[in-house]
C-alpha positions in Angstrom: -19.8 59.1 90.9 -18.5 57.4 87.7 -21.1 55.1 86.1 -20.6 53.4 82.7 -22.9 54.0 80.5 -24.1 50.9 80.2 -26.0 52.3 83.4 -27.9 54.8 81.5 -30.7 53.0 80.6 -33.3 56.1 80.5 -33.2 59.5 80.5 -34.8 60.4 84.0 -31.1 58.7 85.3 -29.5 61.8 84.2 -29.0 64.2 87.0 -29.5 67.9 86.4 -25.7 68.2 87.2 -24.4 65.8 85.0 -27.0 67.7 82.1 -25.0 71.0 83.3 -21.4 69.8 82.8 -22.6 68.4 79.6 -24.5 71.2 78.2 -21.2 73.3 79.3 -18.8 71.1 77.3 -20.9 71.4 74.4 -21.2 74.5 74.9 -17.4 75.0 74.4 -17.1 73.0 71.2 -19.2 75.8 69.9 -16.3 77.5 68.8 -13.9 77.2 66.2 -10.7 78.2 67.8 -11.7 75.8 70.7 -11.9 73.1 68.6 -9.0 73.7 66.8 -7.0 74.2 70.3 -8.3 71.1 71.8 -7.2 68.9 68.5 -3.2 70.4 69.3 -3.4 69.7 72.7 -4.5 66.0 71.7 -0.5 65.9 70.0 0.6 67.0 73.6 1.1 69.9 75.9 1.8 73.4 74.5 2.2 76.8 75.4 -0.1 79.4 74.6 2.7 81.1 71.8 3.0 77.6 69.8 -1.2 77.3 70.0 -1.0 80.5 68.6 0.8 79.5 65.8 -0.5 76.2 65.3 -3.9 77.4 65.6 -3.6 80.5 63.4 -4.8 82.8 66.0 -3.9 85.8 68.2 -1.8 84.8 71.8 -4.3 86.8 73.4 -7.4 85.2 71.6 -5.7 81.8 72.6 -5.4 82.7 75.7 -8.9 83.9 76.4 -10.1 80.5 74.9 -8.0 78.8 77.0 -9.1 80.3 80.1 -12.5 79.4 79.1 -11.9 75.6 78.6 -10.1 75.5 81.7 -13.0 76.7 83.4 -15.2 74.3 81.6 -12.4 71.5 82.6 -11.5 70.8 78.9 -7.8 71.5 79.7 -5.5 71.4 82.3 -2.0 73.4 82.7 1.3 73.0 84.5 4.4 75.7 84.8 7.7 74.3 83.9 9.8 77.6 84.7 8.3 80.7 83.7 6.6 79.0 80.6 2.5 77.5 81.2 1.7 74.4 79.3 -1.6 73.4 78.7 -3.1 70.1 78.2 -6.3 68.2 77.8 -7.7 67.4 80.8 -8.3 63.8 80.6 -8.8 60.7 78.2 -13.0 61.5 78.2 -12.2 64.9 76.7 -9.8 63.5 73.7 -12.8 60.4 73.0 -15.5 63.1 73.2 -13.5 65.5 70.6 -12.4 62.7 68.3 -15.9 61.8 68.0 -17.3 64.9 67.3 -14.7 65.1 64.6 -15.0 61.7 63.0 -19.0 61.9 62.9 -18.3 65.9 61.2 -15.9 64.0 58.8 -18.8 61.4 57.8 -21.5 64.0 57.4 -19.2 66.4 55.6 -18.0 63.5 53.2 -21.5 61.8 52.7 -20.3 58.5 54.0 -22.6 56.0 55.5 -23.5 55.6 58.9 -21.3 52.4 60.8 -23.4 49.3 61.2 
């Protein structure tokens, strides 16, 4: 079930499932390469050679991570042909990321906390 979050209004809401998925996702943004594969695939869908690239890592490594987040349901991937494109999975994974990234860029900067 989808709930806003307006919803949440205490902690004992949260159900273990929901704390599982969540811990999971986090878990993934643990790692560098992860993050740095899930900002590309906010520009679009890609294949694992131009993540490579774009991520300055090994194909293999890439794809390895890949797999991971897939599990995780971080990204997505379609064939077109004999090429595999991968994606983010949905709009809650590219607000999720972007916030992580924003709040990093505040703390690394020193710049105050938003009203």
């Amino acid at each position: 079930m989808h709930a806003d979050m307006q919803t949440f209004d205490s902690l004992s809401q949260l159900a273990d499932d929901q704390v599982r998925v969540a811990v999971t996702t986090f878990s993934m943004l643990a790692e560098p390469t992860r993050v740095r594969l899930l900002w590309c695939l906010l520009r679009g869908e890609y294949a694992v050679k131009d993540l490579a690239t774009m991520s300055g890592s090994a194909p293999s490594a890439v794809s390895q991570h890949l797999a991971k987040l897939r599990l995780a349901r971080l990204v997505r991937y379609r064939r077109e042909g004999r090429r595999v494109l991968y994606s983010t999975d949905n709009v809650h994974v590219r607000r999720l990321l972007e916030e992580s990234l924003y709040r990093a860029d505040h703390v690394a900067q020193g710049h105050p906390d938003h009203p």
